[in-house]
LUMVEXPA-762918 format. One line per field, with one value per residue: x, y, z of N, C-alpha, C, CB in turn. Coordinates in nm, 2 decimals, always signed. Glycine has a CB too. Layout:
% LUMVEXPA-762918
nxx: c(X  ...)
nyy: c(Y  ...)
nzz: c(Z  ...)
caxx: c(X  ...)
cayy: c(Y  ...)
cazz: c(Z  ...)
cxx: c(X  ...)
cyy: c(Y  ...)
czz: c(Z  ...)
cbxx: c(X  ...)
cbyy: c(Y  ...)
cbzz: c(Z  ...)
END
This chain:
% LUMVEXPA-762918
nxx: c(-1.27  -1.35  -1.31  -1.12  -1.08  -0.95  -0.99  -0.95  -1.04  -1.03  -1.04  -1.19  -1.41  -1.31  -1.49  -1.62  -1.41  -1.36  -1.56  -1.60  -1.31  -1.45  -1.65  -1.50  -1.32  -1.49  -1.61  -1.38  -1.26  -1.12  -1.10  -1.11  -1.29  -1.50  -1.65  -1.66  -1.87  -2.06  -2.13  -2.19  -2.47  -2.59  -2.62  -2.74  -2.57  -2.39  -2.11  -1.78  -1.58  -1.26  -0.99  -0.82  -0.86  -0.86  -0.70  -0.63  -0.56  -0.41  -0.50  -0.57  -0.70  -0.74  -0.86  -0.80  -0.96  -1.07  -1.27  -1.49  -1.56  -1.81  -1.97  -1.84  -1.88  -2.13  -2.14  -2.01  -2.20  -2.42  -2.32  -2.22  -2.45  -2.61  -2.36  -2.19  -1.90  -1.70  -1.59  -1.67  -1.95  -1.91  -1.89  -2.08  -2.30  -2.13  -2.17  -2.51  -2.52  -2.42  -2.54  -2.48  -2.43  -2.42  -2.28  -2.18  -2.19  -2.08  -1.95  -1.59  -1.49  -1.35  -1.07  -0.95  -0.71)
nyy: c(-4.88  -4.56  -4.47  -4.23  -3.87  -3.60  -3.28  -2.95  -2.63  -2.33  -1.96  -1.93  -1.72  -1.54  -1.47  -1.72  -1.91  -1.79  -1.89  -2.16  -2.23  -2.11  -2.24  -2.55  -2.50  -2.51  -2.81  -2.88  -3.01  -3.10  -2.83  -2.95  -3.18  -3.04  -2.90  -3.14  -3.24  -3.05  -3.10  -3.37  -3.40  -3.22  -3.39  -3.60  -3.82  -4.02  -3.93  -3.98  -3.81  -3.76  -3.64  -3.56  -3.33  -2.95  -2.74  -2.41  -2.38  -2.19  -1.87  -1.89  -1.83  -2.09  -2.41  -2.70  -3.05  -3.36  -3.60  -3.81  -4.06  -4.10  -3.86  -3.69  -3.80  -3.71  -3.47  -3.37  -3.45  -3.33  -3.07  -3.07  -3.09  -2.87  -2.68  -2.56  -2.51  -2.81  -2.69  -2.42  -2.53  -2.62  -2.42  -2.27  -2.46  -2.45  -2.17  -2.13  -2.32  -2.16  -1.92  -1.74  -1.49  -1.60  -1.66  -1.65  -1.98  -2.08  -2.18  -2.15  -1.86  -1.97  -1.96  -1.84  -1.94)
nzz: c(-3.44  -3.58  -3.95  -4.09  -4.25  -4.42  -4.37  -4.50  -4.38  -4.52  -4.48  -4.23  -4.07  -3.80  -3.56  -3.60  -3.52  -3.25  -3.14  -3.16  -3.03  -2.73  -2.70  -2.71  -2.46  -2.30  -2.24  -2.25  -2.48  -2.80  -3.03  -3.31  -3.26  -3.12  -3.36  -3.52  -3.36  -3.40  -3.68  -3.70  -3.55  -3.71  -3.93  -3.81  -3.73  -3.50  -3.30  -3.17  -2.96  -3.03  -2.90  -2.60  -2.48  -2.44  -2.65  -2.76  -3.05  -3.32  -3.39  -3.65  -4.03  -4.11  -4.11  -3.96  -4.01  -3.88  -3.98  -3.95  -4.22  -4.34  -4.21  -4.39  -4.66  -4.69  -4.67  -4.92  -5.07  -5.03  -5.05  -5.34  -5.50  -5.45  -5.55  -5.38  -5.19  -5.04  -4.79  -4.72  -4.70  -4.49  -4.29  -4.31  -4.20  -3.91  -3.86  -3.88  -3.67  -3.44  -3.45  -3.62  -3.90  -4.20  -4.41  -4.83  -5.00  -5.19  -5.49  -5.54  -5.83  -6.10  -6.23  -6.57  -6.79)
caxx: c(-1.22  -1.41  -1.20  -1.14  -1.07  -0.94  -1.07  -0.89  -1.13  -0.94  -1.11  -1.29  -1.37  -1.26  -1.61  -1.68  -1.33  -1.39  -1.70  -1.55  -1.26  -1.50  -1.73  -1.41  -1.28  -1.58  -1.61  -1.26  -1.21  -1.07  -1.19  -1.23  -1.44  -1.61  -1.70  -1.70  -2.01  -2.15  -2.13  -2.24  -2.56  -2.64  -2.66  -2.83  -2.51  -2.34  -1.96  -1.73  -1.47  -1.18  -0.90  -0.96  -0.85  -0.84  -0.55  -0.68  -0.49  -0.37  -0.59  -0.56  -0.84  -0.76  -0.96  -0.78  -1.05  -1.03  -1.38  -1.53  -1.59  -1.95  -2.01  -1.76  -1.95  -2.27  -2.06  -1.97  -2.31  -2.50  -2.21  -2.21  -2.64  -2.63  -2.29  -2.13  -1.78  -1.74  -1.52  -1.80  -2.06  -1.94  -1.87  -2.27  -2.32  -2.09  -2.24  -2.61  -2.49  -2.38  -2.63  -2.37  -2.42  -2.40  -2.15  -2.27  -2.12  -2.10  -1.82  -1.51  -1.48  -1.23  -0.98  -0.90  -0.57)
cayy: c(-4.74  -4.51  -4.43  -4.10  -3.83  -3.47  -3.15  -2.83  -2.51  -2.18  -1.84  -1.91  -1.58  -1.49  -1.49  -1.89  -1.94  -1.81  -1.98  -2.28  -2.23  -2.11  -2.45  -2.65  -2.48  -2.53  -2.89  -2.95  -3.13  -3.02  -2.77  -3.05  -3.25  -2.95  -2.92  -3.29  -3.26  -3.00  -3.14  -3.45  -3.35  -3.16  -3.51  -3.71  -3.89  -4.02  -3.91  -4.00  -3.75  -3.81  -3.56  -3.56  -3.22  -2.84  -2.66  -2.32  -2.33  -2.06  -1.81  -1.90  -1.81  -2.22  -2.47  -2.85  -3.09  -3.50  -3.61  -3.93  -4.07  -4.09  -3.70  -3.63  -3.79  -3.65  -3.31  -3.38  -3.48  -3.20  -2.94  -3.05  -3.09  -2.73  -2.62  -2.51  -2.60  -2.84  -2.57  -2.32  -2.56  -2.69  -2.27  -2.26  -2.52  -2.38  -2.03  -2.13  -2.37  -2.06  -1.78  -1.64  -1.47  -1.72  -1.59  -1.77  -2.13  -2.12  -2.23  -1.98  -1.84  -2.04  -1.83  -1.84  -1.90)
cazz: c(-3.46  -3.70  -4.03  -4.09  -4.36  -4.38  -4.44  -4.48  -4.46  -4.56  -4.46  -4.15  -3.99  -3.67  -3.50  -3.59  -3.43  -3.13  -3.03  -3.15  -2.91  -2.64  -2.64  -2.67  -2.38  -2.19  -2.25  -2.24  -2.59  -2.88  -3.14  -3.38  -3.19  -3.14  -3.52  -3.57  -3.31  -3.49  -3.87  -3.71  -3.54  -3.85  -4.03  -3.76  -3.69  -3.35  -3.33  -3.04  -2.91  -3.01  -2.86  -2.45  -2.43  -2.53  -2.73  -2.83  -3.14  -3.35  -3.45  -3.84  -4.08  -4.19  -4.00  -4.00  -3.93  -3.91  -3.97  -4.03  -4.37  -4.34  -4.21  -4.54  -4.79  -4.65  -4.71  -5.06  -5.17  -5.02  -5.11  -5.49  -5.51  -5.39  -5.61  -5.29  -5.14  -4.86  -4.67  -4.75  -4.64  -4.31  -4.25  -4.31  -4.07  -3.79  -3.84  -3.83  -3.53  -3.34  -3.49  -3.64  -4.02  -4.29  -4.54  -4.90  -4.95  -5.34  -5.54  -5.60  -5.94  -6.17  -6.28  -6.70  -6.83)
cxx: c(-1.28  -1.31  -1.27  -1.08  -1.04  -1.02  -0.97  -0.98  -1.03  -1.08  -1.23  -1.26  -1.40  -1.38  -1.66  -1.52  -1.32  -1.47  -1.66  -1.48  -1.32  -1.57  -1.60  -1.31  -1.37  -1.61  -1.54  -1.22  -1.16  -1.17  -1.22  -1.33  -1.54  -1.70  -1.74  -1.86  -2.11  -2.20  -2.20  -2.41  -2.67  -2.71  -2.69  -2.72  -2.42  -2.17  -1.89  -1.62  -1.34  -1.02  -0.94  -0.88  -0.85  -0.76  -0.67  -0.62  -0.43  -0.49  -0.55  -0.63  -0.82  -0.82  -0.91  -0.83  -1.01  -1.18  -1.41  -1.60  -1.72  -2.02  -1.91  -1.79  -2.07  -2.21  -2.06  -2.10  -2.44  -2.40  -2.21  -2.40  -2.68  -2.52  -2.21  -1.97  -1.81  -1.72  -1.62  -1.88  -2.03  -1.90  -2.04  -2.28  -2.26  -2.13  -2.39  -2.61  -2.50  -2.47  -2.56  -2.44  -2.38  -2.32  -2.22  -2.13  -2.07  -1.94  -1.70  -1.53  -1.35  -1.16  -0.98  -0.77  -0.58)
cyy: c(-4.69  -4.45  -4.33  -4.03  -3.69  -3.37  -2.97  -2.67  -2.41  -2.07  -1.86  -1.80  -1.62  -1.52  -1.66  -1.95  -1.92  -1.87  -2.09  -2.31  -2.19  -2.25  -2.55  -2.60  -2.48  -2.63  -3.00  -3.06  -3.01  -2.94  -2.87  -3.16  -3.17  -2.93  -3.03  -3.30  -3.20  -3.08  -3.28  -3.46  -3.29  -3.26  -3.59  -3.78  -3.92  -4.03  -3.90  -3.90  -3.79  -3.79  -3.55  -3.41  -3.10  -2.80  -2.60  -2.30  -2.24  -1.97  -1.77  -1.90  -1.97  -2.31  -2.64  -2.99  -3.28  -3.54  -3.75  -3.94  -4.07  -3.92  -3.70  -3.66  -3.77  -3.49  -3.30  -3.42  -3.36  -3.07  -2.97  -3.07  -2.93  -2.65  -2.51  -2.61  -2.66  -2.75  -2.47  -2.38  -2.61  -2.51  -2.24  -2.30  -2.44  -2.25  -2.07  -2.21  -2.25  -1.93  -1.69  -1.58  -1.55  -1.66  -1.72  -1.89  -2.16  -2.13  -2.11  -2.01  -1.92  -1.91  -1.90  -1.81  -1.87)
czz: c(-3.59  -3.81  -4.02  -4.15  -4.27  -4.44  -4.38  -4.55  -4.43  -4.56  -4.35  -4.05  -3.81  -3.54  -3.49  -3.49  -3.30  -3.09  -3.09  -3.00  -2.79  -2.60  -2.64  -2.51  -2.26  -2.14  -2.21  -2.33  -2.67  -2.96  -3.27  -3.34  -3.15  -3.31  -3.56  -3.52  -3.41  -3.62  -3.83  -3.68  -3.66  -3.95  -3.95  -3.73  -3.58  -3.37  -3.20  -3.04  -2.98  -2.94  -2.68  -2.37  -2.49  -2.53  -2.76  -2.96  -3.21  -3.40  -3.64  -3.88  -4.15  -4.05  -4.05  -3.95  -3.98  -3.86  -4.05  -4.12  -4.37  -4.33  -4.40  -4.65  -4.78  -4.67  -4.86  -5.11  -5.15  -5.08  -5.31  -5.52  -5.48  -5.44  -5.55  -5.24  -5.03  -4.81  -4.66  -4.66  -4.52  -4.27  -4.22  -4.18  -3.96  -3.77  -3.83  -3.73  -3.46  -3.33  -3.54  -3.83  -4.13  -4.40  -4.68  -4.93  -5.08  -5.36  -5.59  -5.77  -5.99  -6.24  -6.48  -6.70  -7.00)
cbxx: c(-1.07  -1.50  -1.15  -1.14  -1.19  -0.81  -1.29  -0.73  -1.30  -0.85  -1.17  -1.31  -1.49  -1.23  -1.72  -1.72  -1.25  -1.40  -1.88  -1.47  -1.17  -1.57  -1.89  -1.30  -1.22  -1.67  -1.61  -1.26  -1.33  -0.99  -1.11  -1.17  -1.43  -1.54  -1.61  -1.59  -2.04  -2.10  -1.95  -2.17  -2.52  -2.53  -2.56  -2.94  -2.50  -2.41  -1.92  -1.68  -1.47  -1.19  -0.90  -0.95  -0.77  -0.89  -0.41  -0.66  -0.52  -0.27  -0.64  -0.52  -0.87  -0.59  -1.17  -0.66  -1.22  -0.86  -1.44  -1.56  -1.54  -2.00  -1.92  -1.65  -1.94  -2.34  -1.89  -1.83  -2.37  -2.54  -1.99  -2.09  -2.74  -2.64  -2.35  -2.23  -1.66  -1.67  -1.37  -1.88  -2.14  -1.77  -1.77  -2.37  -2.27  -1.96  -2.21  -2.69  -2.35  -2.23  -2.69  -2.17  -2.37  -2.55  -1.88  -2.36  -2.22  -2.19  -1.85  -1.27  -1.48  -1.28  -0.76  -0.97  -0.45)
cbyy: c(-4.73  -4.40  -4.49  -4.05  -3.84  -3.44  -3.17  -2.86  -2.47  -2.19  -1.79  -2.04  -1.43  -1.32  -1.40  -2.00  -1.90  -1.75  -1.96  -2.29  -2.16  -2.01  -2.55  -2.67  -2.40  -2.50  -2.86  -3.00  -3.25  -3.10  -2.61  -3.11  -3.32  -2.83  -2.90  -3.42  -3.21  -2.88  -3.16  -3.50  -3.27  -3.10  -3.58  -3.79  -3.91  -4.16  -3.79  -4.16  -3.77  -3.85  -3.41  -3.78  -3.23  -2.75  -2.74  -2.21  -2.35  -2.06  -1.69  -1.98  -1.66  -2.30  -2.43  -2.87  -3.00  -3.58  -3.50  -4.00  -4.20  -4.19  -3.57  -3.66  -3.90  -3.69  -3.30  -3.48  -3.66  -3.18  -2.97  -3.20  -3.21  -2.72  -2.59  -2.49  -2.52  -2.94  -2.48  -2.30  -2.64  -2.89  -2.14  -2.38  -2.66  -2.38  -1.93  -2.15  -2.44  -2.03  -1.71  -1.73  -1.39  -1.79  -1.63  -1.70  -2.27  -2.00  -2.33  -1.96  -1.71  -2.18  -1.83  -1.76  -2.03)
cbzz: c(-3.47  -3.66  -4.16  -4.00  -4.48  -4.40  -4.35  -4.54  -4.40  -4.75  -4.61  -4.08  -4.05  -3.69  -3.59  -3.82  -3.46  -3.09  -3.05  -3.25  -2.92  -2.64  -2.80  -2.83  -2.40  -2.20  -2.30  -2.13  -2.69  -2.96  -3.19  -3.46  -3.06  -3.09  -3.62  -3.49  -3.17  -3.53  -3.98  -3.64  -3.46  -3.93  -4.12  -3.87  -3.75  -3.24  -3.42  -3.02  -2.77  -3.10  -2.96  -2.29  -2.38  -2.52  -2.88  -2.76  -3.16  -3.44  -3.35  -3.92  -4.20  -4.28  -4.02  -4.00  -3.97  -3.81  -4.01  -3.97  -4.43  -4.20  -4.01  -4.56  -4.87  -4.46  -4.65  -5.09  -5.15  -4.84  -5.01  -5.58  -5.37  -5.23  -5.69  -5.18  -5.11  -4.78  -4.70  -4.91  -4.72  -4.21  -4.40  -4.43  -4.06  -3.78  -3.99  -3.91  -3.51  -3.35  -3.38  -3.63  -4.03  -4.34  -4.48  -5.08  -4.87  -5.45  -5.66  -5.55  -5.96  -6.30  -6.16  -6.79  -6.78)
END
């Protein structure tokens, strides 16, 4: 069994949700195995299903993904070499997956106290 890590992206628009939920409803897996494929593909690496069905979920701009450790520290070393967030950068990926508009991936502003 492949270990596996979380990832919680906040502000995914509306447009990468649905075509998520469309290919996972086409499929018939989940929407994170739908992403997991993507983000894997992206890095050359082979990722097994792991949900053996589709839930449309809610349509929430948060995205709660269970991705194996290997895609995740292939996330975190391209996302800090490039001074982008993960959640940003797997939003990248799933938007140039789908043809969608790439929103930029960079790091939020730190607030000053």
């Amino acid at each position: 069994m492949v270990e596996k890590s979380d990832l919680l992206i906040d502000g995914v628009p509306r447009l990468t949700r649905r075509k998520l939920q469309a290919e996972a409803r086409s499929e018939q897996v989940s929407i994170n195995d739908v992403a997991v494929a993507v983000l894997c593909a992206h890095y050359g690496l082979e990722c097994d299903p792991t949900a053996p069905r589709f839930y449309p979920g809610k349509n929430s701009p948060k995205l709660y993904l269970r991705i194996p450790i290997e895609v995740h520290r292939q996330l975190r070393v391209e996302a800090a070499s490039n001074g982008w967030t993960q959640g940003g950068l797997v939003l990248k990926i799933l938007a140039e997956h789908y043809g969608l508009p790439v929103r930029p991936a960079n790091r939020r502003a730190k607030l000053r106290k």
